[in-house]
N, C-alpha and C positions, 0 to 999 in steps of 0.2 A: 852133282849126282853121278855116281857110278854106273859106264855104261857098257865094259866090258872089264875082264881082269884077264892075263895071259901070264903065263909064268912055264920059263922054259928051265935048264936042268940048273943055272945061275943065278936070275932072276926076272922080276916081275916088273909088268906093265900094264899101270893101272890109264886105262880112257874114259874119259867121263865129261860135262857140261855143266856150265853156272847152270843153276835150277831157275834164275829169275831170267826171264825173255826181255830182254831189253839192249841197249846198245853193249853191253858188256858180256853177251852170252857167245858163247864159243867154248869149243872144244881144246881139250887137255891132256895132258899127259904127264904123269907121274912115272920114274923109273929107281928100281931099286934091289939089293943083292936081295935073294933068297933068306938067306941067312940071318936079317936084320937083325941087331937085338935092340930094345928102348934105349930112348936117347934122342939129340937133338943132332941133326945132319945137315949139314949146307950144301946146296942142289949148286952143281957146276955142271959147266957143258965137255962132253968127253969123261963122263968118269960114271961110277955103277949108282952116283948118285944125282941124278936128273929131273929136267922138267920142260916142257915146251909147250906151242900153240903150233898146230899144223898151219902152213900159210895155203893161201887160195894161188889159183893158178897166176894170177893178174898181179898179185904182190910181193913182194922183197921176204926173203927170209925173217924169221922171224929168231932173231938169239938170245938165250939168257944172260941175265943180268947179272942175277941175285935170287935168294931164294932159300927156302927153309923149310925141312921135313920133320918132322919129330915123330917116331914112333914112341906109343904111346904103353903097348904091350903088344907081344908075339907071343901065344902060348898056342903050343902044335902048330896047327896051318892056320890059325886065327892072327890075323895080323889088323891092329887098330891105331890111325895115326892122324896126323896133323899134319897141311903145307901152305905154304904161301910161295910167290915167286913173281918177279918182274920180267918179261921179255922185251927186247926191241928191235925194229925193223929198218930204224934209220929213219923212218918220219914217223914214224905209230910207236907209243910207250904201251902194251899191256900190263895189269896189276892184277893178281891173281889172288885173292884173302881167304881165310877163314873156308879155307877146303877141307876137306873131311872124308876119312875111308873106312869102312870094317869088312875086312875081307877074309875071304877063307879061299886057301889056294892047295894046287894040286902038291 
C-alpha cells in the first residue's frame, strides 16, 4: 500500500507497506527518474533505479540484491507500475512480490 509519494526536480520516491500484517510486513521504498517511460527496469543499489527496506536501529544494513520495476504507463504525471525486489542483511533475506503503484506526481 502506498504511503507517501515525494518527487523532487529528478525523481520520485515512492514509501509504502505490505498491506497483510504479518511476519513479512515492513516498510519500502521504490526510487525512480522522473521521466520514466514504460518498460521493464532492474533495481540496482546506486543508480536512479532503486529499492530498499529501511533497517531498525539494532540491525545490519539491509542491501539489495535484485529486483524489478516495470512501468506499466506514464501518461502526464500519471505514472502506473509493477516491482519486485530481494534485499539482504547478512543474516535476514527479505522478498518483496507482487507490489503495485498508481501515482500521480508533482
Amino acid at each position: 500500500m502506498l504511503k507517501r509519494q515525494n518527487s523532487d526536480s529528478n525523481g520520485i520516491n515512492l514509501l509504502g507497506n505490505n498491506l497483510n500484517v504479518s511476519s513479512d510486513f515492513g516498510i519500502y521504498k521504490i526510487s525512480f527518474p522522473k521521466n520514466v517511460t514504460p518498460g521493464t527496469y532492474d533495481l540496482t543499489a546506486n543508480s536512479d533505479f532503486g529499492a530498499g527496506i529501511p533497517n531498525a536501529d539494532n540491525h545490519a544494513e539491509f542491501d539489495l540484491t535484485s529486483g524489478s520495476l516495470t512501468i506499466t504507463s506514464h501518461n502526464g504525471n500519471n505514472i502506473v507500475g509493477t516491482f519486485n525486489f530481494t534485499v539482504n542483511n547478512g543474516s535476514e533475506t527479505i522478498t518483496i512480490t507482487n507490489g503495485s503503484f498508481d501515482i500521480t506526481h508533482k
